[in-house]
C-alpha positions as CSV (number, residue, x, y, z in Angstrom):
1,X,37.5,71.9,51.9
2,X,38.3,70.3,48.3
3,X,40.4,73.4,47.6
4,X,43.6,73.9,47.5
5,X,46.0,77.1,47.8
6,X,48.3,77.8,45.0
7,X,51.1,78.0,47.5
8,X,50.7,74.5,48.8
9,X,49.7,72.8,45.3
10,X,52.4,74.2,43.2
11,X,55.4,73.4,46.1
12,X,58.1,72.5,44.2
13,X,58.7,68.4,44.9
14,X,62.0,67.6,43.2
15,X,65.3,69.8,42.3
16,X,65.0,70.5,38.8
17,X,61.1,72.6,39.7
18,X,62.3,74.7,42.4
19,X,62.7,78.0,41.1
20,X,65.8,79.6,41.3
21,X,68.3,78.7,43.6
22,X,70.4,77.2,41.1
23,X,73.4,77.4,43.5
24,X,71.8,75.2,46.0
25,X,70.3,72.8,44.2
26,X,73.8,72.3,41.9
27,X,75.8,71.7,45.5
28,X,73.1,69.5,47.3
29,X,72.8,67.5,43.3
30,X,76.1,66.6,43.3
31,X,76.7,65.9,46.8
32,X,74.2,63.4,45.8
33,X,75.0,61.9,43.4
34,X,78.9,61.4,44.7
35,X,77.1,60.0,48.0
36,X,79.5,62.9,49.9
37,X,76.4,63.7,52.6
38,X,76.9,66.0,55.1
39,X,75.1,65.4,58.7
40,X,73.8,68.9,59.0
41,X,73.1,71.7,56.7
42,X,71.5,75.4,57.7
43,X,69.6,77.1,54.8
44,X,69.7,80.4,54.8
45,X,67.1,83.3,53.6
46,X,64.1,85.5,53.6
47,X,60.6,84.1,54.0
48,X,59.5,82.0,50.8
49,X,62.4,81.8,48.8
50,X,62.5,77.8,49.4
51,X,64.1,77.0,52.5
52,X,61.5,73.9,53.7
53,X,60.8,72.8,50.4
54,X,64.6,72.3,49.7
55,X,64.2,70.9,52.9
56,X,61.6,68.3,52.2
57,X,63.1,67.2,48.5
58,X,66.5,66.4,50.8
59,X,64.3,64.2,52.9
60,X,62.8,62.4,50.1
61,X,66.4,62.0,48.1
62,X,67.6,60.8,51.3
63,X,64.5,57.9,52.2
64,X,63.2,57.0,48.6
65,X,63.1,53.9,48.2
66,X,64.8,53.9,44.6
67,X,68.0,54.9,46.5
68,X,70.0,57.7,47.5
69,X,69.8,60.0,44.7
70,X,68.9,63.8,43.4
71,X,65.5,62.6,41.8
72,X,63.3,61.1,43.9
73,X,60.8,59.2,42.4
74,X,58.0,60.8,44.2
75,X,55.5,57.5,44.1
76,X,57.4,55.2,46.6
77,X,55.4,55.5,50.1
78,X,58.3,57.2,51.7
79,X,58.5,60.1,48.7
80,X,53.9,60.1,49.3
81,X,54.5,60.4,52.9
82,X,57.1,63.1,53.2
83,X,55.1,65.3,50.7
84,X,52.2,64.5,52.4
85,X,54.1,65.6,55.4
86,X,53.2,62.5,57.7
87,X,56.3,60.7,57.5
88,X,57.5,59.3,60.3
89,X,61.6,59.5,60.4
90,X,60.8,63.3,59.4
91,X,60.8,65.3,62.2
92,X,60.0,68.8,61.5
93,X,59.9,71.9,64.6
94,X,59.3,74.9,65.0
95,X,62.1,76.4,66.9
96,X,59.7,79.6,67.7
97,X,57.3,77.6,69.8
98,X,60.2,75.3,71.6
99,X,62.6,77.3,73.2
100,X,63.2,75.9,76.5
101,X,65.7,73.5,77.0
102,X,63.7,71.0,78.3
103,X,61.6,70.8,74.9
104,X,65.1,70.6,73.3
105,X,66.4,68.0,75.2
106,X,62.9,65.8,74.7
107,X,63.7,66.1,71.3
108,X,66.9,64.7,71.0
109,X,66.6,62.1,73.3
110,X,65.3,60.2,70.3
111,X,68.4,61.1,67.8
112,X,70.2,57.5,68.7
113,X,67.7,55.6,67.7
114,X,67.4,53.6,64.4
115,X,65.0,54.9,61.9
116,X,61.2,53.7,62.2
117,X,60.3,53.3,58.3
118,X,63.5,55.3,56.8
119,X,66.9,55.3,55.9
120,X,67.9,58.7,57.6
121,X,66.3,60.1,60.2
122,X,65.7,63.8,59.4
123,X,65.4,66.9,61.8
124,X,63.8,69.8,60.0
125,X,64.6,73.0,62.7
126,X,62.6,76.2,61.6
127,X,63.7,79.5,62.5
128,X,66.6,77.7,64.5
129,X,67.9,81.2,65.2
130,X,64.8,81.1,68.1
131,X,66.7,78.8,70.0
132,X,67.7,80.0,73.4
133,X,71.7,79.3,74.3
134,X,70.4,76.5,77.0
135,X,69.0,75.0,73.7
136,X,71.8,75.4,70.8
137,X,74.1,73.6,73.7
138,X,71.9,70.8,74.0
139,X,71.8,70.8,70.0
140,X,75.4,71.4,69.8
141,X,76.6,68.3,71.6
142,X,74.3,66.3,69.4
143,X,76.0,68.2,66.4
144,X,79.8,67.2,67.8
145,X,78.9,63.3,67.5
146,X,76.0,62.8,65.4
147,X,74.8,59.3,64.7
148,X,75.2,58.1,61.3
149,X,71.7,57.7,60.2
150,X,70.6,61.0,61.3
151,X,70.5,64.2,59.1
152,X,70.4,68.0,60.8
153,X,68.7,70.5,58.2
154,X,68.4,74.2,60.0
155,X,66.3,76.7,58.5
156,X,66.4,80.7,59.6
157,X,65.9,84.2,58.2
158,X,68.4,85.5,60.5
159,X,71.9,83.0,60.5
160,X,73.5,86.3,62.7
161,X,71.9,85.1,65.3
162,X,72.9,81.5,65.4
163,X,76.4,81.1,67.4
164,X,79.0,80.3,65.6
165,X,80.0,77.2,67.3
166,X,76.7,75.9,65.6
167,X,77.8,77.6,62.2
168,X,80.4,75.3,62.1
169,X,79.5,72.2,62.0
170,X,76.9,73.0,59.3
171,X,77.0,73.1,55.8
172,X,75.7,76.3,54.6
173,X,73.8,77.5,52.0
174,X,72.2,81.3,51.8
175,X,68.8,81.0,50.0
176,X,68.7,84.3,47.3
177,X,65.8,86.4,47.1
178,X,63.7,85.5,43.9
179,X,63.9,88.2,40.7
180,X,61.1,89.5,39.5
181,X,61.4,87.7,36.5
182,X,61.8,84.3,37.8
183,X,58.8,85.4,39.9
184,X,56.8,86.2,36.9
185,X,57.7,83.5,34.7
186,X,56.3,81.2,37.4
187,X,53.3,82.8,37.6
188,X,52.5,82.5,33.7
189,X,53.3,78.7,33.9
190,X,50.7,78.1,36.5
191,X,48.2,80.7,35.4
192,X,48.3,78.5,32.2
193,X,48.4,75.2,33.8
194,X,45.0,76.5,35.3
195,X,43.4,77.9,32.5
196,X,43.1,81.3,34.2
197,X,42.4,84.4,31.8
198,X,45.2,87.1,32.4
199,X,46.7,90.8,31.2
200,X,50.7,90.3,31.3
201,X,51.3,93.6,32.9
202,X,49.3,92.5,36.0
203,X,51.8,89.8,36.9
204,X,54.3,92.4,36.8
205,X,52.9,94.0,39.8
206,X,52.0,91.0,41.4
207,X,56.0,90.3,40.8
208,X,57.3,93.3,42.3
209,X,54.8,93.0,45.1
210,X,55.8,89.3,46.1
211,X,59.2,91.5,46.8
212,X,61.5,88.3,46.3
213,X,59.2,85.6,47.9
214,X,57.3,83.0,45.7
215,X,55.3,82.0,48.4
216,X,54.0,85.9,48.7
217,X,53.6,86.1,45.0
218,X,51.4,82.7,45.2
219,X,49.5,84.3,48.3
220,X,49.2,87.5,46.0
221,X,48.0,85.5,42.9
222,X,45.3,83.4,44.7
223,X,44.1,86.5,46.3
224,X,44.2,88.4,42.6
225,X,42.0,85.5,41.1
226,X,39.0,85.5,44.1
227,X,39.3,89.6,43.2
228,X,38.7,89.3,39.8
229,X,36.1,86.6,39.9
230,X,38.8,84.0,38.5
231,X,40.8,86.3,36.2
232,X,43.7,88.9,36.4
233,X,43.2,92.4,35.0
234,X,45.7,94.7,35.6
235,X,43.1,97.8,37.0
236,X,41.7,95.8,39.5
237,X,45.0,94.0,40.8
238,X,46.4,97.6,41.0
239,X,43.3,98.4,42.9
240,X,43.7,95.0,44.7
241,X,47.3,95.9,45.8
242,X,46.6,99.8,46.3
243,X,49.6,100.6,44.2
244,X,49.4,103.9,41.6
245,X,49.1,104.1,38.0
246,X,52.5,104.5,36.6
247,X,51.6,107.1,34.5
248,X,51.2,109.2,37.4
249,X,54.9,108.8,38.1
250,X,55.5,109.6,34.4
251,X,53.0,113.0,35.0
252,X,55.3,113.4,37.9
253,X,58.3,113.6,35.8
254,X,57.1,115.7,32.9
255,X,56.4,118.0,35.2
256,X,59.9,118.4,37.1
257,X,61.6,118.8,33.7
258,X,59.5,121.9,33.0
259,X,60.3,123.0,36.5
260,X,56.2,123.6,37.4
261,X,55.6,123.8,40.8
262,X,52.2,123.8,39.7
263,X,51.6,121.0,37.8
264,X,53.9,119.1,40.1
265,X,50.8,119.7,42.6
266,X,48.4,119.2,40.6
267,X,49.5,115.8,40.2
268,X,49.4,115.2,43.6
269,X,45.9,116.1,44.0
270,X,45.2,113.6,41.7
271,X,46.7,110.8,42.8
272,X,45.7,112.0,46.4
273,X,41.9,111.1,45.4
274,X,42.7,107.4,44.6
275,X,43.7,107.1,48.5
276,X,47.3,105.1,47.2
277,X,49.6,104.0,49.0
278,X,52.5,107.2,49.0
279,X,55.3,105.2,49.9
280,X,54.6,102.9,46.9
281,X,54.4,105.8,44.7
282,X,58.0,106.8,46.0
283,X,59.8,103.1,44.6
284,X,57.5,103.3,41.5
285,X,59.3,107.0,41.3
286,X,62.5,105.1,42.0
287,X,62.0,102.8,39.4
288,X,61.7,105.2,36.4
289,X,64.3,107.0,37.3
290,X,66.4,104.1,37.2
291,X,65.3,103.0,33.9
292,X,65.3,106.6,32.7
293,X,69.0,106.7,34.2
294,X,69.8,103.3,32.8
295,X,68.2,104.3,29.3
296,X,71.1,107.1,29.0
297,X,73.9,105.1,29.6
298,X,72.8,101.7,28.5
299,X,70.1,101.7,25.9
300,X,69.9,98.3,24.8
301,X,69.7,97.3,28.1
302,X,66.4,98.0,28.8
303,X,63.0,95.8,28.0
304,X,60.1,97.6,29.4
305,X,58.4,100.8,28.9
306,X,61.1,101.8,26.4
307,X,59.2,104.4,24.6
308,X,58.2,106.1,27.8
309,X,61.4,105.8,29.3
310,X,63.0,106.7,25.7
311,X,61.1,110.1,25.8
312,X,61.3,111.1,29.7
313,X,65.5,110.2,29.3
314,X,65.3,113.8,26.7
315,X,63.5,115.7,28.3
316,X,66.0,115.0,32.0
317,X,69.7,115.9,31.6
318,X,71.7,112.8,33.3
319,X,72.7,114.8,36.4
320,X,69.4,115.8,37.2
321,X,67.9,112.5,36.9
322,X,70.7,111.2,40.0
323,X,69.7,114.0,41.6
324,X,66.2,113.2,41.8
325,X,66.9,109.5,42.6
326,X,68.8,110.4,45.7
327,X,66.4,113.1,46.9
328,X,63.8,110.5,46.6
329,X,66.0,107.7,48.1
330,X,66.5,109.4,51.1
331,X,62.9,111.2,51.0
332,X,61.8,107.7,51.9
333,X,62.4,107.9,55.3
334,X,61.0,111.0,55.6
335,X,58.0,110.1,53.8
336,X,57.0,108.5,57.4
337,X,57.9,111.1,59.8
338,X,55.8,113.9,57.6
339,X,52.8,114.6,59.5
340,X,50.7,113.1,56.6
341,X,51.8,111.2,53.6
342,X,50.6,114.0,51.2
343,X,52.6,116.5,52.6
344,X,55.4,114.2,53.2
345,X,55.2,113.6,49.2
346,X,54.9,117.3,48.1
347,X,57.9,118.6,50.2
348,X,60.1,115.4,48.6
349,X,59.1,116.8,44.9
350,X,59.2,120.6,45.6
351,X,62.5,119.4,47.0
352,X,63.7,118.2,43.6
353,X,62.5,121.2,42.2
354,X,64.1,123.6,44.2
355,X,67.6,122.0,43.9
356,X,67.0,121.5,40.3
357,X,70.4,122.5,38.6
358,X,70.6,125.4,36.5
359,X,72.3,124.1,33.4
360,X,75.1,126.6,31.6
361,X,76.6,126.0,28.6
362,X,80.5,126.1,27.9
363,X,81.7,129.7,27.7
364,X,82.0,130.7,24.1
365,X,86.0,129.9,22.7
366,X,85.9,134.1,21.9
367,X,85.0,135.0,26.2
368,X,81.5,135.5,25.5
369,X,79.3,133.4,27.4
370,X,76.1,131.7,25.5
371,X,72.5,131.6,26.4
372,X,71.4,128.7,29.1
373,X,69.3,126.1,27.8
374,X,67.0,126.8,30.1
375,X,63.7,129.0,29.8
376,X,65.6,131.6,31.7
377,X,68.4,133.9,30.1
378,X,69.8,134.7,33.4
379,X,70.9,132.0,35.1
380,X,71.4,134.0,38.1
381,X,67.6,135.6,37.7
382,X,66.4,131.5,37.0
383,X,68.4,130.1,40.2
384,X,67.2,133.0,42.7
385,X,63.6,132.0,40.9
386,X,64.0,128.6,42.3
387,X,66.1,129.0,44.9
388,X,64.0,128.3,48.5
389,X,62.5,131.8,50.0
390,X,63.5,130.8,53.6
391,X,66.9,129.7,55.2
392,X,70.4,129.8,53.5
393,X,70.5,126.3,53.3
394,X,69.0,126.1,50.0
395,X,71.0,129.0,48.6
396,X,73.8,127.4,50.0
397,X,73.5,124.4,48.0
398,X,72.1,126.0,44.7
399,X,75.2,128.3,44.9
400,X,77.9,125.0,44.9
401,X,75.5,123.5,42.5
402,X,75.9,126.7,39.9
403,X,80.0,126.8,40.8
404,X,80.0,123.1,40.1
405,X,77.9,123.6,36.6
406,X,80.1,126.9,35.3
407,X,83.4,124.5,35.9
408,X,82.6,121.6,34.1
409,X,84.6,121.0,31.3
410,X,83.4,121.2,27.6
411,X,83.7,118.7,25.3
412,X,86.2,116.8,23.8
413,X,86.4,118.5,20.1
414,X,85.7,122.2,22.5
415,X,88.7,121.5,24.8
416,X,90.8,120.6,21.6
417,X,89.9,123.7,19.9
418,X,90.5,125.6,23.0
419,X,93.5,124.1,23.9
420,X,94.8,125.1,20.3
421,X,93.8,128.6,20.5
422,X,95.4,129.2,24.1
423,X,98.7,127.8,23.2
424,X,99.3,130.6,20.4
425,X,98.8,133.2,23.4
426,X,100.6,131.0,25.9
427,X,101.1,133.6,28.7
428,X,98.4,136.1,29.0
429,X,95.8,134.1,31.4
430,X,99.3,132.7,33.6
431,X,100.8,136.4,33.4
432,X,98.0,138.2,35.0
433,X,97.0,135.6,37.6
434,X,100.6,134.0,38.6
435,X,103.3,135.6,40.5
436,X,105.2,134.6,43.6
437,X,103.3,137.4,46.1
438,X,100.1,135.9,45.4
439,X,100.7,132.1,45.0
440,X,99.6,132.0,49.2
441,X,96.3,133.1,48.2
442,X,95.7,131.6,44.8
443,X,96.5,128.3,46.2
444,X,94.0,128.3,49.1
445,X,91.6,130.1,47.2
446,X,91.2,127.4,44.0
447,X,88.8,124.2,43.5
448,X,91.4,121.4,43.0
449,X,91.0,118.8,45.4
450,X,92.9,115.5,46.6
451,X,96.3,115.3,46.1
452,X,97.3,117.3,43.6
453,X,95.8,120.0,45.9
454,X,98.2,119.1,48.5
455,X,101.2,118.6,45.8
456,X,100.5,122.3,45.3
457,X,100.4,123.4,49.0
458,X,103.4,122.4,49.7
459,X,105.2,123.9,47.1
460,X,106.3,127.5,46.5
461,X,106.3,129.7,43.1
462,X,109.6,130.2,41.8
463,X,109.0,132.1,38.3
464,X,107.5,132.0,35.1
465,X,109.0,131.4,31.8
466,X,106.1,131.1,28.6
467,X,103.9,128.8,29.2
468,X,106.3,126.7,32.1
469,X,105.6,127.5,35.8
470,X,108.8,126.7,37.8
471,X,108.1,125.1,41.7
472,X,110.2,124.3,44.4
473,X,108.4,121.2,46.3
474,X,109.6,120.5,50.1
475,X,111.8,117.8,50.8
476,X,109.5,116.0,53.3
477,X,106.7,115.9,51.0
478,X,108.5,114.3,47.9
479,X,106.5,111.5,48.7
480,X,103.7,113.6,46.6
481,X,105.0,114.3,43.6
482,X,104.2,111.4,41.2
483,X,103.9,111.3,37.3
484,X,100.0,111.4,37.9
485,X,99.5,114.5,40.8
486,X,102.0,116.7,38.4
487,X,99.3,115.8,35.6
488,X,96.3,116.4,38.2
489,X,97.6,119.3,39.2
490,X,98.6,121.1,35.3
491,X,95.0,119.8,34.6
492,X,93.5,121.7,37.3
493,X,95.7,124.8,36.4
494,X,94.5,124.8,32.5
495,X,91.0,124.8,33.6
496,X,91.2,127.3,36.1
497,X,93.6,129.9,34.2
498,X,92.0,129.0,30.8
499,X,95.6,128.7,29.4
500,X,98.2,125.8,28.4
501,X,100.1,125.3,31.6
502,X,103.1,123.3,32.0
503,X,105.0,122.2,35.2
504,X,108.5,122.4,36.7
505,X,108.6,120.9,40.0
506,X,111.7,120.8,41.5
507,X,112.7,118.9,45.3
508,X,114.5,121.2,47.3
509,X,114.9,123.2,50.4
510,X,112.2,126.1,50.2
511,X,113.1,129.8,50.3
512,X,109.9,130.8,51.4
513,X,107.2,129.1,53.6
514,X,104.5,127.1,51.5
515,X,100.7,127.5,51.9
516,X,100.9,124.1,53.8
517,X,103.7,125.1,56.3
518,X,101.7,128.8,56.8
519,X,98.5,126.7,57.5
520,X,100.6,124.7,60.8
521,X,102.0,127.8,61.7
522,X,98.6,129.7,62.1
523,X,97.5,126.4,63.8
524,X,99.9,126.3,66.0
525,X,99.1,130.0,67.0
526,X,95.6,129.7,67.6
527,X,96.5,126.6,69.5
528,X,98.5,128.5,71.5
529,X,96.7,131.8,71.9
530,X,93.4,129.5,72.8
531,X,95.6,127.5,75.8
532,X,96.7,130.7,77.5
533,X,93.3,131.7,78.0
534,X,91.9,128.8,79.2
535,X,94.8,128.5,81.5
536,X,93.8,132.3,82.7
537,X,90.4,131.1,83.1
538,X,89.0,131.1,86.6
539,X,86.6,128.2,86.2
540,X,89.0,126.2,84.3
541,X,92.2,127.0,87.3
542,X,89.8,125.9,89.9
543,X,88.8,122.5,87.8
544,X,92.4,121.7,87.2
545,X,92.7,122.4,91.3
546,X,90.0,120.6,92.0
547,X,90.1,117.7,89.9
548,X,93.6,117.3,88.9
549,X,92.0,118.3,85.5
550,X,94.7,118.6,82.2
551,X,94.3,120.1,78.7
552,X,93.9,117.0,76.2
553,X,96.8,118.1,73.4
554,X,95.3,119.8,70.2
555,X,91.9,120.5,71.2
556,X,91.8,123.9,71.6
557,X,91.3,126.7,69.0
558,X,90.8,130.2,68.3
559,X,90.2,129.8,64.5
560,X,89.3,127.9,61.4
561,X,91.6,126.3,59.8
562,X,92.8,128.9,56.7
C-alpha cells in the first residue's frame, strides 16, 4: 500500500510542530537545553492528544547524533530510525498485552546493559496504568536505581491508577485535551498542504467531533475526504458524522420563546426523519445556549454565528436561557434511559416549556401593578396554562418560580425613585405590618435567607419610632450581628415592607423569647413527647429487653421543624 494515513504522515517529529501542549514542550525544551534530564517521565492524557509522539521526539533529542538537544535534526540515522520506529535502543511496550510479571521482569533484565547503536536507552511504557502490582514492583526497583544511560517515559490515560510509589519517582506532565481551534487550524494547514478542496464550516464539525483528540480529528478527516470523493462539503460531512443541522437547534429555540408546544413538535418530527443522532442534537442545543447566554453578558466575546446568536439572545430573557441549559444538561442522562430517543427529546423540551418562567414586571411606584410582557394578561391564567396537568410537582415549582419573579427587585433608577417616595411616608407600610405580638410570625413567615435571617430570629421587637425599628439581640448570638447582616437584614426589610427601614439592634438580655429560642423549645417538646411513646411502645420495650436496644439522642420527632 503506497498510501499513507493522515494520522501517521502528519505526526508531529520535532517540538516546535506538535500542536498544543505548549506546557510540555516549554519544560521538556529547557530541560534540554540546560542538560537537567530526568530518568523517568509519565505523560499524562486522553487518547491522541500527543503522548507517544512527545515520546518519540524525546527519544530522538536524546540519540541524535548532533547532540543532546531540543531540535533533532531528523536526517542522522538514529533521528530516520526512531521515526521509522525500528530503532534499536528504543524500546517501546504495550503495557495492555504484558501484564504478568514474568514479561516484566524479561524486560528489564536488559536495562543494565550499554546501549546497542544509542546514547540512552529508552523504555516507551504505554498505558502503564495496565500494569499489575507484581509488575509496577518489578519496575519500581528498576525506577529506585536506574542506570545512567537509561531513560523511563510512561504513558497512560488514567495516572489514578498508577501507585504512588511509581508517581514519584517520575517527572510528570498531564497532556491537555486539544481546543477546537487548535484542532481546526491544523486541519486547514494540512488540507492545504494537500491541495484538498474544502467549505470552512465542515472542519468545524469535524473539530468538535475529534472531541479534543488530533489523532480522531485526523481519523475524521481522512474518512471525510474518501466521503466526499477527495473534498469536504459541509452537507455530506454532517451526513458523514450523523450530526443535525444547526438550524434545527435554532427552530428549536424560536419556538420555546413563543412558548408553542406545537411547533416545538413539529420540529421534532422533522428532525426525527433525518434518523440523527438525539444525543448530538442535545450538545448542539447546549452549545447555543451557551453562546446565546454568553452573547448577553459578553458580546464581543463571541466569533461565530453572531447574527443568529444576536437575534435568539432577544427573543430569550437571560434567566430563561440558564434555565433551559440546565434542563438540558441534566436531560442528557435521561435522554438514554427514555424508552426511545424521540421521546426522550420531546419530554426534555416540553420540560423547558412547562417550567418556562412567567415574567412580571415591577409593580407600578403608585400600587398598581402593570401588564406582563408576556402574551398573557393574567399571569396567574398564563402559569396555570403552562403549568403540567398531572402531579403537584410542576405546580410546585412554577409556584416558587412566580414568588421568585414578583420579588425581584426593580431597577436601579426604580428603586431610587421608590426609595424617595417611601421616605416622605416613612411609617405607613412598617405601622401596619410591625408590632411586637406579631414579630413571632412575621419572622418565620418572610423570604430572607442566610444570616441575616438568623440575625433576625434571634432577636425580639422592642418598638417602633418613624422609620427606626428598635431590637434586642441575645447575648449568645452577638457573634451575628456584623456591619454587613444589619445591612442584609434592613435590605430584606425594605423590600418586603416596601418602606425605608432603619435598624436598632441592641445586645442584651431578652424580655421575651425570640423566634429562634421558641423553635428549640418546640423541638425539644416534640422530642420529648415522641420518646415517651416509643418508650410505651410494646414492640419497642421488648427490643430494648431483648437486645439491650437504646434510643440514639435526637432522633425522634413528632413534628416539623416551625
Amino acid at each position: 500500500m503506497s498510501y499513507q494515513v493522515l494520522a501517521r504522515k502528519w505526526r508531529p517529529r520535532s517540538f516546535p510542530s506538535l500542536v498544543g501542549q505548549t506546557h510540555v514542550v516549554r519544560a521538556l525544551t529547557n530541560a534540554l537545553e540546560q542538560k537537567r534530564l530526568h530518568h523517568a517521565y509519565l505523560l499524562s492524557g486522553t487518547r491522541g492528544v500527543g503522548k507517544t509522539t512527545i515520546a518519540r521526539i524525546l527519544a530522538k533529542a536524546l540519540n541524535c547524533e548532533q547532540g543532546i538537544g531540543p531540535e533533532p535534526c531528523g536526517q542522522c540515522a538514529a533521528c530516520k530510525e526512531i521515526d521509522a520506529g525500528r530503532f534499536v535502543d528504543l524500546m517501546e511496550v504495550d503495557a495492555a498485552s504484558r501484564t504478568k510479571v514474568e514479561q516484566t521482569r524479561a524486560l528489564l533484565d536488559n536495562v543494565p546493559f550499554a546501549p546497542v547503536k544509542g546514547r540512552y536507552k529508552v523504555y516507551l511504557i504505554d498505558e502503564v496504568h495496565m500494569f499489575s502490582a507484581s509488575s509496577f514492583n518489578a519496575l519500581l526497583k528498576t525506577l529506585e536505581e536506574p542506570p545512567p544511560h537509561v531513560c523511563f517515559i510512561l504513558a497512560t490515560t488514567d495516572p489514578q491508577r498508577v501507585p504512588v510509589t511509581v508517581l514519584s519517582r517520575c517527572l510528570q506532565f498531564n497532556l491537555k485535551r486539544l481546543l477546537p481551534e487548535e484542532i481546526r487550524a491544523q486541519l486547514i494547514r494540512i488540507l492545504e498542504a494537500e491541495k484538498i478542496p474544502f467549505e470552512l464550516s465542515s472542519l468545524d464539525l469535524l473539530a468538535q467531533a475529534a472531541d479534543g483528540s488530533m489523532r480522531d480529528a485526523l481519523s475524521l478527516l481522512d474518512q471525510a475526504i474518501s466521503y466526499g470523493a477527495g473534498k469536504l462539503i459541509l452537507e455530506e460531512v454532517r451526513t458523514l458524522l450523523g450530526t443535525v443541522d444547526r438550524a434545527h437547534s435554532v427552530h428549536i429555540l424560536q419556538a420555546l420563546a413563543e412558548g408553542s408546544g406545537e411547533k416545538l413538535l413539529a420540529e421534532v418530527a422533522r428532525i426525527q426523519e433525518l434518523t440523527p443522532d438525539f444525543q448530538g442534537l442535545v450538545e448542539d442545543l447546549l452549545w447555543m445556549l451557551h453562546q446565546i447566554a454568553l452573547y448577553q453578558q459578553i458580546p464581543q466575546a463571541l466569533s461565530q454565528e453572531k447574527e443568529v446568536v444576536a437575534a435568539l439572545a432577544k427573543q430569550l430573557p437571560p434567566e430563561e436561557v440558564q434555565l433551559y441549559y440546565q434542563i438540558a444538561l441534566q436531560g442528557q442522562e435521561d435522554l438514554n434511559l427514555a424508552p426511545t430517543p424521540r421521546m426522550g427529546l420531546e419530554m426534555l423540551l416540553l420540560r423547558m416549556l412547562a417550567f418556562r418562567p412567567v415574567s412580571v414586571e415591577p409593580q407600578a411606584l403608585d400600587g398598581s401593578a402593570t401588564t406582563p410582557n408576556r402574551s398573557a394578561s393574567d399571569p396567574e391564567t398564563a402559569a396555570q396554562s403552562q403549568a403540567p396537568k398531572a402531579g403537584d410537582t410542576g405546580r410546585r415549582e412554577l409556584e416558587k418560580m412566580r414568588r421568585s419573579l414578583a420579588a425581584s427587585k426593580p431597577s436601579a433608577a426604580q428603586q431610587a425613585i421608590a426609595e424617595e417616595k417611601t421616605e416622605e411616608q416613612p411609617s405607613a407600610a412598617v405601622g401596619k405590618l410591625l408590632n411586637s405580638a406579631d414579630w413571632h410570625g412575621f419572622v418565620s413567615g418572610w423570604e430572607i435567607q442566610g444570616v441575616a435571617r438568623e440575625l433576625a430570629q434571634h432577636c425580639v421587637f422592642v418598638r417602633q419610632e418613624g422609620t427606626t425599628l428598635h431590637l434586642l439581640l441575645d447575648p449568645a448570638s452577638e457573634k451575628l450581628l456584623t456591619a454587613a447582616t444589619k445591612r442584609g437584614l434592613e435590605k430584606g426589610l425594605r423590600r418586603i415592607l416596601g418602606s425605608h427601614v432603619q435598624l436598632n439592634i441592641q445586645v442584651a438580655a431578652l424580655p421575651e423569647e425570640s423566634p429562634a429560642q421558641r423553635r428549640e423549645k418546640q423541638q425539644a417538646q416534640g422530642q420529648r413527647e415522641a420518646e415517651a411513646i416509643l418508650d410505651r411502645d410494646p414492640g419497642a420495650q421488648a427490643m430494648r429487653e431483648t437486645f439491650d436496644a437504646h434510643w440514639m439522642p435526637n432522633t425522634a420527632t413528632l413534628n416539623d421543624e416551625p
